[in-house]
C-alpha positions as CSV (number, residue, x, y, z in Angstrom):
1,X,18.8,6.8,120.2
2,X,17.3,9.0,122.8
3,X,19.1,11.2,125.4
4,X,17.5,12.1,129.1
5,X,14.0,10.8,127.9
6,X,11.1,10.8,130.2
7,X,7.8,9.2,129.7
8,X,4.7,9.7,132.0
9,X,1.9,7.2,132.8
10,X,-2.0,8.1,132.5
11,X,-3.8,6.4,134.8
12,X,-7.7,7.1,135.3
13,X,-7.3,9.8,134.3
14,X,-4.6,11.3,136.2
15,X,-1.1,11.4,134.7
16,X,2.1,10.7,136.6
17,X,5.2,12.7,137.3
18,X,7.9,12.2,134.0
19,X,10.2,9.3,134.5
20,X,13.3,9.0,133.5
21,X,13.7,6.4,130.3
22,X,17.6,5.1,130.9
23,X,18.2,3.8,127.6
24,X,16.3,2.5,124.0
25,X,15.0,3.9,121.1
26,X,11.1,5.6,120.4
27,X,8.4,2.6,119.8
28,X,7.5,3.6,116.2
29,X,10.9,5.5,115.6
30,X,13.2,5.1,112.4
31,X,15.5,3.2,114.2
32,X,13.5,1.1,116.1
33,X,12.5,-1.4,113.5
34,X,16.3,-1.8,112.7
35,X,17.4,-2.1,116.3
36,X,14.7,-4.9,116.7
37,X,15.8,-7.0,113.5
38,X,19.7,-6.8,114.4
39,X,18.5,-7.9,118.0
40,X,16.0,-11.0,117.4
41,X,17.7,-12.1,114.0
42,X,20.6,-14.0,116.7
43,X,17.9,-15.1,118.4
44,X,16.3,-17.0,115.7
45,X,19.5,-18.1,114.5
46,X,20.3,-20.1,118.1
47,X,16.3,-21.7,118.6
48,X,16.9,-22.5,114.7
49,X,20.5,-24.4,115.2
50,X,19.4,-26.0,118.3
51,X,17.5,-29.2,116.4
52,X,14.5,-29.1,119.1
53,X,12.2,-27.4,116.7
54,X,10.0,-29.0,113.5
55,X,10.9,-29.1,110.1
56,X,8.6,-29.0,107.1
57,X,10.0,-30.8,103.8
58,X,13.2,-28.4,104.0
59,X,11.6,-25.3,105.4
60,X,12.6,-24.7,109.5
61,X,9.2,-23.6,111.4
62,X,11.1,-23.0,115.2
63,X,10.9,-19.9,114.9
64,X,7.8,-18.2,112.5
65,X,7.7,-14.3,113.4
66,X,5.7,-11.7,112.2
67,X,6.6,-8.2,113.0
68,X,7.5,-8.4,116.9
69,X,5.8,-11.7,117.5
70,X,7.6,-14.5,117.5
71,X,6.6,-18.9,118.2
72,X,8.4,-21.6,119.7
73,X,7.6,-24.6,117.9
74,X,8.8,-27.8,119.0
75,X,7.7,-31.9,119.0
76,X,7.8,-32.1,122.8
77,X,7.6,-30.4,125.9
78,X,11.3,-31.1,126.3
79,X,11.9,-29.4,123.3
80,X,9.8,-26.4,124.3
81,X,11.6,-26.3,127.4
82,X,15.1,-26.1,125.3
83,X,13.5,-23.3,123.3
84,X,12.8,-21.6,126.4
85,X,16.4,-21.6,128.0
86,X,18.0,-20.7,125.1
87,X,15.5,-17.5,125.1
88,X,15.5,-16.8,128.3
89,X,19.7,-16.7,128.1
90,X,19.9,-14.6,125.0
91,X,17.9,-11.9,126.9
92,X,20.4,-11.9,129.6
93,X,18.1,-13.9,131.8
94,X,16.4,-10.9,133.2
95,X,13.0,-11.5,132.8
């Protein structure tokens, strides 16, 4: 974790004053990956558990991620909208 970090923006050319970064981790850091996983792992636990996604034999595809990216899969648009509450509450609704 980072202490008084600031980040500037280059736009056209012309790069801004440094802002202040409140709180986080370095995209790319050594910690960053880690801080992710602990993060969306709960995530993927709830969308999992919440039986509005599609199953494959035995294998749960709600959820498939790769890296950062992540899909809602679902049988419905109902279901889809489930999916989407529960991620939009895990976040802390701030988006």
């Amino acid at each position: 974790m980072y202490r008084n970090s600031t980040s500037r923006v280059r736009n056209r050319g012309l790069l801004s004053e440094p802002l202040p970064i409140g709180h986080g981790s370095r995209q790319g850091g050594k910690s960053s990956t880690l801080f992710y996983l602990i993060y969306i792992n709960g995530l993927i636990e709830k969308v999992e558990e919440s039986d509005n996604g599609r199953c494959i034999y035995d294998i749960n595809m709600t959820s498939p991620s790769v890296a950062d990216d992540m899909v809602l899969v679902t049988y419905s648009k109902n279901g889809l909208d489930r999916l989407l509450k529960i991620s939009y509450e895990y976040a802390g609704g701030g988006f």
